[in-house]
N, C-alpha and C positions, 0 to 999 in steps of 0.2 A: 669220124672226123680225124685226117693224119695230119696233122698238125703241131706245131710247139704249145707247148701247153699253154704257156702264158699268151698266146696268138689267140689261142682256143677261146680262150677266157675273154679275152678282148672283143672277141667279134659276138658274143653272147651277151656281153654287158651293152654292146654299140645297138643291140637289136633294142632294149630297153628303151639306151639313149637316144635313139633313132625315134622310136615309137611317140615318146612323150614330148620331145619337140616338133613332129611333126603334127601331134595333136592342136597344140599351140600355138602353131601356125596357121593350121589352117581356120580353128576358132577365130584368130584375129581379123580375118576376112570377113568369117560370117556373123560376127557381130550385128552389123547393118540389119544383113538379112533375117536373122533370129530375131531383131527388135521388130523388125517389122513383120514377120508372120506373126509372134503371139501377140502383139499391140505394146510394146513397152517402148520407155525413154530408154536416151544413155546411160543415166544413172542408175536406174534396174536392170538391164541386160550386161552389167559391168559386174554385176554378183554371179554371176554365170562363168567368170576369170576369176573374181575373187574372191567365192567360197572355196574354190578346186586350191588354191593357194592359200589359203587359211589354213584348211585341214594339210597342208606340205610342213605349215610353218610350224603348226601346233604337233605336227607326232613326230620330225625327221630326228629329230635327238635322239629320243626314244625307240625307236625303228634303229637307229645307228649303234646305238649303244647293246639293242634285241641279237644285231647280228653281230657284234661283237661276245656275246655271250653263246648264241647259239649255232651261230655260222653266218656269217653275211653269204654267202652263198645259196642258205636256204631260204632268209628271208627275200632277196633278189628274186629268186624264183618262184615264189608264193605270191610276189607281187607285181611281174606279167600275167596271173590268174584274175585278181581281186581287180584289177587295172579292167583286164576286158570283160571281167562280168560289168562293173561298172560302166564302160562304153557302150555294152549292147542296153543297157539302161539308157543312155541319152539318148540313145538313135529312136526308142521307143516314147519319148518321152513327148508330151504335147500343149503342155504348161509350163511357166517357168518357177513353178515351185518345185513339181517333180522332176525338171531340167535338172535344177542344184542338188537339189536328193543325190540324184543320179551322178552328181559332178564332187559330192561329195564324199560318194564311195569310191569314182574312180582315181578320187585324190589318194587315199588312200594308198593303192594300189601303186601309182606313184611316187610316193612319198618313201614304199619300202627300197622300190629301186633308187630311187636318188640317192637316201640315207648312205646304202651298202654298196652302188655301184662301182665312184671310185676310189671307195678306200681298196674292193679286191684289184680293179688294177695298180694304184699305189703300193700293194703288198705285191702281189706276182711278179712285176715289173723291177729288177735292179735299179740303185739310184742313180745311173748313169744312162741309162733309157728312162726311166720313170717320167720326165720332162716330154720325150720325145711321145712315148704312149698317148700320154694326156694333151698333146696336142692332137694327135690322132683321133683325140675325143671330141675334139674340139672340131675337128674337120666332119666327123658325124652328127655333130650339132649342129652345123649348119649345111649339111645338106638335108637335115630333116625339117629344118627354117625355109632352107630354098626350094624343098619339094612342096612345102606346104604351100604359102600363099598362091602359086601358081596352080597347082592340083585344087584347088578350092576354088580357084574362081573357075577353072573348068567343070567341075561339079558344080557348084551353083546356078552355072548356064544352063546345067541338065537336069539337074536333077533339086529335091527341097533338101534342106540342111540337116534333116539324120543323119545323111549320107557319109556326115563328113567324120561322125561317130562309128557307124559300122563298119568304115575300111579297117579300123582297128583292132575287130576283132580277127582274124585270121591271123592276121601277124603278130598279136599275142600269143595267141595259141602255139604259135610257131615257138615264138620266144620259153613258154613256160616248159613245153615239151625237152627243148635243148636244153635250159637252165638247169631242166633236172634231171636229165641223164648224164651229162658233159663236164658241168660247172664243177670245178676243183673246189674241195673242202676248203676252208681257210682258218686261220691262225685263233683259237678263242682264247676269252681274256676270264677267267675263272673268279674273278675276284667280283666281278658283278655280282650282286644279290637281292636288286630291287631295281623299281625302275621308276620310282619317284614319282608316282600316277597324284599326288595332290600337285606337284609342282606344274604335272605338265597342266592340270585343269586351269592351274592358276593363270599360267602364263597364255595358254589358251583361251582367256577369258580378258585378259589385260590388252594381248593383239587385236581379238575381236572388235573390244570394244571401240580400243583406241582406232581402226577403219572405221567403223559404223560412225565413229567422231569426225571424222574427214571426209566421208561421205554422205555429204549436204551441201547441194548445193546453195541453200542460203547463207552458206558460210560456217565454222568453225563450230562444233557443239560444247560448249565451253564445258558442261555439264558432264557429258561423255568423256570429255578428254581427261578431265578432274578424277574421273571413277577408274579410268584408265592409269595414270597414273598411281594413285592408289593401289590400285590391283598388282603395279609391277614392283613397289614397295613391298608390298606383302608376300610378291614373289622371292626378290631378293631376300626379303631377312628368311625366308623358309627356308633357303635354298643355304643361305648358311649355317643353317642351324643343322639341315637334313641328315641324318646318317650314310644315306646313297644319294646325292642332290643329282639333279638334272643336269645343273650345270655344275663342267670340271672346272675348277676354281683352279688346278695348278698350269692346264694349257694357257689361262690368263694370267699367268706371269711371264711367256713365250710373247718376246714381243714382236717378231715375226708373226704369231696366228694374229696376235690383236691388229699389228697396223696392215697386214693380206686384209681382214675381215673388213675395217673401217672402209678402203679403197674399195671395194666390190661394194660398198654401199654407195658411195658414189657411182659406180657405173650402173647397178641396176636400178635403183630409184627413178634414174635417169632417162634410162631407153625406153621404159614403159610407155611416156609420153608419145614416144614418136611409134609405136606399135599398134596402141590401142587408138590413140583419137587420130593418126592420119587417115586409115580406109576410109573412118566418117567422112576427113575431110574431102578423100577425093571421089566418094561418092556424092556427098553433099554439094560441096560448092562447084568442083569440077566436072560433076555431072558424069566421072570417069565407071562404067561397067564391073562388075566383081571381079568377072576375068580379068579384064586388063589392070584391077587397082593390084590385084593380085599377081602378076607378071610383075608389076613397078615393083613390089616389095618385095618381091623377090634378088633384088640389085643388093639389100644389105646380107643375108645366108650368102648368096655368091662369093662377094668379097670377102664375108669372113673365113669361107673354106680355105680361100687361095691365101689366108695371111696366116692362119691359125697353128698351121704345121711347122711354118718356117720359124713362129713364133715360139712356139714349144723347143725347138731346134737350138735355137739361139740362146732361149734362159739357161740349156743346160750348157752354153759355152761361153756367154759372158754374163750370167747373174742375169737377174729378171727385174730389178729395177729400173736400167736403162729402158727396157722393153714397156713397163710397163708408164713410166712417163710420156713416151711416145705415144702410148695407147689414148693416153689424157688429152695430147694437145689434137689427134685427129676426133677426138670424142668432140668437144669445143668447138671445131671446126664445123661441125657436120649441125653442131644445133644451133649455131649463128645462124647457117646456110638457112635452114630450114624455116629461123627465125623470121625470115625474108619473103617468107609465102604469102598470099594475093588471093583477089579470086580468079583470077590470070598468071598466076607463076607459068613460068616455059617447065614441061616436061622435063627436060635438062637438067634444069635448075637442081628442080627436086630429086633426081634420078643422083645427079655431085652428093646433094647431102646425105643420100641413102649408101651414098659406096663410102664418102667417110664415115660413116656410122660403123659400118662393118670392118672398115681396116680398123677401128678403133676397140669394137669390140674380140674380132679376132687377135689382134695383139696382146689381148689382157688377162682373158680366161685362162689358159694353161700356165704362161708364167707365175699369175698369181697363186692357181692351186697349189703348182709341183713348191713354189716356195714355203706354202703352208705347212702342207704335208710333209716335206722334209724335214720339218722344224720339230716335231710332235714325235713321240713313241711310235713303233709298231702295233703295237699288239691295243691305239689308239685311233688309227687308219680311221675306222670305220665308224667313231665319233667322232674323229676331225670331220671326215667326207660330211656326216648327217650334218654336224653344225655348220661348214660353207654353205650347203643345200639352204638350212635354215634361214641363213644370214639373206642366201641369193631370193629365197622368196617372199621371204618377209619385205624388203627390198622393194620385191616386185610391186607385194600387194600397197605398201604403203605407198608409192610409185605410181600405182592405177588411180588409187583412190584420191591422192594429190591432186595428180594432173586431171581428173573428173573432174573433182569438186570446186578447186581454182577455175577450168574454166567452161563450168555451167557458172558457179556464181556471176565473173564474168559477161559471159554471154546475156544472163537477167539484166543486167546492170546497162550494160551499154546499149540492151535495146530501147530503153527509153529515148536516146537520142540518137538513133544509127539503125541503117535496115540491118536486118539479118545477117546477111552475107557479109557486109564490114563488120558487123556485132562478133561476129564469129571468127571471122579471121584476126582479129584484135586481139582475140580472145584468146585464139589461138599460140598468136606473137607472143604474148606472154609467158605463157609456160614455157615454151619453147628456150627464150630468153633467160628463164628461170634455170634450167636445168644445164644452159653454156655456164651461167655463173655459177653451180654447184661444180661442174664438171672442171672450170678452170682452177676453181680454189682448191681440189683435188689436185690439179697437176702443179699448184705452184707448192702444194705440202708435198708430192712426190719430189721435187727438184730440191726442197730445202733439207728431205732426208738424205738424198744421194749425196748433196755437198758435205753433209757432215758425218758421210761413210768414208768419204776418200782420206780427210784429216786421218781419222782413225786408221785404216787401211796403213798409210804411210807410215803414221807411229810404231807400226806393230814392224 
């Protein structure tokens, strides 16, 4: 490979990035399909998302912190291996206990490349490209968004749903091969000496629960959530007390990583909604085919390719707050729009709210990282990367689980007095609506930070 080295690196981390969101994508399609070959609801085939995302949430610290000790470089590449032995499990897999097994090691595998992938481009990268890279990453994030839903409904037309697990193995393969001939050593941080394995159990056991809590559709597990809370008490006071804790307690005095992290919970909590329950909807009510729900979803990956680079581009030439306000108000935009679905919405319609989704999400991703990462140590890269990762899937799963749980309850509720198809779409409006007003109060705390950077700014 004759290349600049840090290109080098790039294009071997992209193949990870590439891999794991096109997994993701094209799962979101075959959702449907998967429930309906082994016989399960929505709310069971929704563990098939959010165990793979549990086990992200519960090891990317730990995997971050691994390859900060031992190379983020090697862990990267050990985990396009674990990654595709895990996929050739799902493809093989024909219940959906051993589906999650399966979905649980290839979290795994996952999880190492997330953790390490871009703290090594934030390190290779000077902080004067660094913005620009990480947009770059962002534009390979969603072309493995836009390759997926449409490669998924074309393979579903043909083929049954391993399929959509088995394209992955060869391009692992590919990936671990390069990772570990190619992939530049990187920076370690010697001072590690533990890895706080009760903390992460704990915390891993506090996340769990607290989904299995929100995952009911008869409503709220009051019980669960109680045990959960618990759990994350006992996490924290350990975590203080700990001699190596999990958590860096001095990046949270960094009040750039805290208010980047809080905002990224607002956008992904948020998106999940419109990912996982639309295919339903437009298989369900719209009566719309895999392929073509999967060509429609593919309208938000498109636009975020096309904004994502420019966005990266920008933070590094006027600040990433501007950027990322803007990111809020088409965020808002896109889940009103959506909010407005029928069991006859125009194609259109819906096709507007899926392109502001994307302009919203492509403007957000890289300004938010490069401003995180900028803020934190070096020789911390690869603990910041694992904890964004963290933040972004924890996010996710509480996200899934939310927007389930609200609207299966929902949907029970209102069919006592409503056919189905309004039950549902009702059902639907809601969260939807939910997730504009999560998303607006996001961008009116983004607008009331910027006004009280420029005072400052001026003072100085």
């Amino acid at each position: 490979m004759k290349m600049d080295l840090k290109w080098q690196a790039f294009c071997i981390v992209s193949i990870g990035i590439f891999i794991s969101t096109l997994d993701g994508s094209i799962l979101n399609i075959a959702n449907p399909s998967i429930a309906h070959d082994i016989q399960v609801n929505m709310e069971e085939v929704q563990w098939v998302v959010t165990a793979y995302l549990l086990v992200i949430t519960s090891s990317l610290i730990f995997f971050g912190r691994l390859g900060d000790k031992v190379g983020s470089n090697k862990v990267y590449t050990y985990g396009f291996l674990v990654f595709t032995l895990g996929s050739l499990g799902c493809s093989l897999s024909r219940s959906l206990l051993i589906l999650i097994a399966a979905r649980i090691f290839q979290g795994l595998g996952a999880s190492m490349m997330m953790a390490t992938g871009i703290g090594i481009i934030s390190n290779i990268f000077p902080s004067g490209e660094r913005g620009k890279a990480l947009g770059l990453t962002g534009t390979v994030v969603a072309m493995g968004n836009m390759m997926g839903p449409s490669l998924g409904g074309i393979l579903l037309a043909k083929f049954q749903w391993p399929v959509i697990f088995m394209i992955n193995v060869p391009i692992g393969l590919l990936g671990f091969y390069l990772g570990y001939k190619y992939l530049p050593s990187q920076d370690l941080n010697h001072k590690i000496n533990n890895y706080d394995i009760r903390g992460i159990v704990l915390m891993a056991l506090a996340v769990t629960t607290l989904i299995i809590s929100l995952s009911n559709g008869q409503g709220i597990n009051i019980g669960l959530l109680l045990a959960s809370v618990t759990l994350m008490i006992l996490f924290y006071v350990w975590e203080k007390k700990a001699v190596y804790p999990l958590l860096d307690f001095d990046l949270f005095k960094v009040k750039t990583f805290i208010y980047g992290n809080f905002m990224a919970v607002a956008v992904y909590f948020t998106q999940t909604s419109v990912f996982f329950l639309l295919p339903f909807y437009m298989e369900t009510i719209l009566q719309i085919s895999p392929a073509h729900s999967g060509l429609l979803m593919t309208i938000t990956p498109v636009s975020m390719a096309l904004v994502a680079p420019l966005s990266g581009y920008l933070s590094d030439k006027v600040g990433s707050e501007r950027i990322i306000c803007l990111s809020f108000l088409f965020l808002t935009a896109s889940f009103l729009v959506l909010a407005s679905l029928n069991t006859n919405m125009p194609i259109i319609k819906m096709c507007g709210g899926l392109f502001l989704l994307g302009i919203g999400m492509g403007m957000f991703g890289s300004p938010n990282t490069s401003s995180i990462l900028g803020a934190i140590p070096r020789d911390k890269a690869g603990y910041g990367g694992g904890f964004i990762s963290t933040n972004r899937n924890l996010s996710y799963s509480l996200g899934i689980a939310s927007s389930v749980g609200i609207f299966t309850w929902l949907l029970h509720k209102k069919q006592t007095t409503l056919i189905y198809s309004l039950a549902y779409i009702e059902a639907s409006q809601t969260v939807y609506l939910a997730a504009a007003s999560i998303s607006l109060g996001a961008l009116l705390l983004c607008l009331l930070a910027l006004l009280r950077k420029k005072p400052a700014a001026n003072a100085e």
